[in-house]
C-alpha positions in Angstrom: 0.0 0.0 0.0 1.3 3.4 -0.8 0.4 6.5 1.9 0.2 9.9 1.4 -0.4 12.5 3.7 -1.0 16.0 3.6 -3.1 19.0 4.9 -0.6 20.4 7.3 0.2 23.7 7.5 0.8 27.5 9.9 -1.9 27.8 12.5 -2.7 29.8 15.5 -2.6 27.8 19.1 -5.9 27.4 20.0 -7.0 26.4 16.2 -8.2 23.3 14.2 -6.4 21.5 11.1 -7.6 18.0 9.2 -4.8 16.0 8.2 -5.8 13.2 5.1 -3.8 10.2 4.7 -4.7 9.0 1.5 -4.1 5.2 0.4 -3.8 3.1 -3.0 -2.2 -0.3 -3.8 -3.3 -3.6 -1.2 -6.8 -3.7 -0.1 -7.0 -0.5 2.3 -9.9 -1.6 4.1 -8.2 -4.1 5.7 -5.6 -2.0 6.9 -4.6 -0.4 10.7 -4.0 3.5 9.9 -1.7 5.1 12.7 -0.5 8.6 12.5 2.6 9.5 14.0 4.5 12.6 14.3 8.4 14.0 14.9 9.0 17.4 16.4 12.6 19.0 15.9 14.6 17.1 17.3 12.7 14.4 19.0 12.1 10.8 18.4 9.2 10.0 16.3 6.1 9.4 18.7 2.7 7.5 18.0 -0.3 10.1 18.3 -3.6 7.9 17.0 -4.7 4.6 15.3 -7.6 3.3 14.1 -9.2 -0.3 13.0 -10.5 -1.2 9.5 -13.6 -1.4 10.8 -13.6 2.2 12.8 -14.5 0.5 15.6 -11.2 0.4 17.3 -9.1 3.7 17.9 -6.3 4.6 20.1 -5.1 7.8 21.0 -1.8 9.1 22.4 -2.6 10.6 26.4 -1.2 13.9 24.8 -4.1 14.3 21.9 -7.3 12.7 23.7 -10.3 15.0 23.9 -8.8 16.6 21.1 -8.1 15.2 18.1 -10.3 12.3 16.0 -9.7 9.9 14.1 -11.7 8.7 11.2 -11.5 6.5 8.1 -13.6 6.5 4.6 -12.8 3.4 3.1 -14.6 4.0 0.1 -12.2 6.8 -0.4 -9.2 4.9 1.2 -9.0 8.1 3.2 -8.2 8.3 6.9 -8.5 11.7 9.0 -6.8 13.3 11.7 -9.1 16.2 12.9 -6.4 18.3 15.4 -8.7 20.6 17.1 -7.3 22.8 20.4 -3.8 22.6 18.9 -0.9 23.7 21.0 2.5 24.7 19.9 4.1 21.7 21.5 1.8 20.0 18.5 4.4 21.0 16.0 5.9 18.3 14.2 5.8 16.5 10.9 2.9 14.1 10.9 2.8 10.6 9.5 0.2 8.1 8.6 1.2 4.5 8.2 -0.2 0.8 7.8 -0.2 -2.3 9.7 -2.1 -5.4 8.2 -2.3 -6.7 12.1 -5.2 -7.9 13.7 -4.4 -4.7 17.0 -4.6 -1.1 16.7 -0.8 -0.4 18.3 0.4 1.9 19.3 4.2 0.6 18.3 5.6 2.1 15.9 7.5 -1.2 14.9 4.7 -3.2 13.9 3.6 -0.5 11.1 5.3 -1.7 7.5 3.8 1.0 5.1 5.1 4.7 5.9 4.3 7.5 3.5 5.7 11.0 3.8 5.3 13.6 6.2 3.1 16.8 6.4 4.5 19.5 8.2 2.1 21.3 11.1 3.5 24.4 12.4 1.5 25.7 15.4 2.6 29.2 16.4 2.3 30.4 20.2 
């Protein structure tokens, strides 16, 4: 499967963004969607996941009550709705794909990376 994300961009703290991870290749609907994210000069962190059914999301402590995660998987489309977004939320965002059976957090057991979209969130 091949991953795209994009949708980042400059805003305000306090401000919303949707990040789109959009899929094509192996059958996307079967797939675990995680998004992850590296801030300057940090290790690359997990921030949410979500089943191929939609029933099953996790989030990072650091993003719950504010950002969702959804999936359209009849537009192999996963979003990351970033609502209430701090400056400590800057980073380059991920999505990636795991054909596992858990929605993990680790970042080992995702195969498929595509590349980043930068968020900048200014104080």
């Amino acid at each position: 499967v091949q991953l795209q994300a994009y949708g980042g961009g400059l805003v305000q703290a306090g401000g919303s963004l949707r990040l789109s991870c959009a899929a094509s290749g192996r059958t996307f609907s079967r797939t675990i969607i995680g998004w992850f994210r590296q801030a300057p000069g940090k290790e690359r962190e997990f921030v949410a996941a979500i089943g191929w059914s939609s029933s099953s999301t996790n989030y990072a402590d650091s993003v719950k009550g504010r950002f969702t995660i959804s999936r359209d998987n009849a537009k192999n489309t996963v979003y990351l709705q970033m609502n209430s977004l701090k400056p400590e939320d800057t980073a380059v965002y991920y999505c990636a794909a795991d054909y596992g059976m858990v929605v993990t957090a680790a970042m080992f057991e995702y195969d498929y990376w595509g590349q980043g979209t930068l968020v900048t969130v200014s104080s």
